[in-house]
N, C-alpha and C positions, 0 to 999 in steps of 0.2 A: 310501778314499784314504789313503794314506800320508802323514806328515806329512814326513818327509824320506828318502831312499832312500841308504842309510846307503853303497853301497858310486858313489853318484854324488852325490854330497853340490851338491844345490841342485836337485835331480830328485825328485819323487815320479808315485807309479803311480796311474790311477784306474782301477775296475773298477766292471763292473756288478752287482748280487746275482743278475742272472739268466741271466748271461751275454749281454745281449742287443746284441750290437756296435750295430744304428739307432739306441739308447740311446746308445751312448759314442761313435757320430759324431756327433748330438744337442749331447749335451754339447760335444766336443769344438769344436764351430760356436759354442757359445753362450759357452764362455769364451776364444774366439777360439786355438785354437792350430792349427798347420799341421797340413793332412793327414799328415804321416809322422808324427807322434802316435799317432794308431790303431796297433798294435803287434796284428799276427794272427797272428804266427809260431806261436807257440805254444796251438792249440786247445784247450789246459784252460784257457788264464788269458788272455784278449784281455783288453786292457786300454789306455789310453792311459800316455803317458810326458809329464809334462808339468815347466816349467823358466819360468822369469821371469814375465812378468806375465800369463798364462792358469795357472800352476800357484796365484799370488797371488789369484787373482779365484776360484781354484777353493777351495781352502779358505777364503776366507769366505763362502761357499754356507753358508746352515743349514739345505741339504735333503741336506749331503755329509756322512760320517758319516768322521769322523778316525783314522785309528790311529795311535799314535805311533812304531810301527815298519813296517817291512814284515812281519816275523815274521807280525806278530797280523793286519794284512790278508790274508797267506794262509792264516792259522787259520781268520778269516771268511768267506773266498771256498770253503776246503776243507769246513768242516763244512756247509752246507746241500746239499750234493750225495755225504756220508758219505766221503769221503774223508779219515782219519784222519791220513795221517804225510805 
């Protein structure tokens, strides 16, 4: 997860390390945000979009791993699948 999504500033993105969308619906149930959250458009990177008190509840999860940019979360989501640039 992103800590803040620089180019929507009060928005960050959650992703799963494995791609696995029942995971980030999953999630997406348990830190209560609406179904248009799930974001599929793009099958490299599904991911949730999340904003007020489900984005709040989402980062103080200590099983959600933070990055302070978007940059480095898609370093993180690009390198276990060898996708370099």
């Amino acid at each position: 997860m992103d800590r803040d999504n620089l180019l929507a500033p009060g928005w960050s993105h959650v992703v799963s390390s494995s791609h696995d969308i029942g995971e980030l619906e999953r999630f997406r149930i348990e830190v209560g945000a609406p179904p248009p959250a799930l974001q599929l458009n793009n099958p490299r990177w599904p991911h949730l979009d999340l904003k007020d008190l489900p984005r709040e509840l989402a980062l103080a999860r200590p099983d959600v791993t933070v990055f302070d940019t978007t940059r480095d979360l898609i370093r993180y989501v690009r390198r276990p699948r060898g996708i370099t640039s």
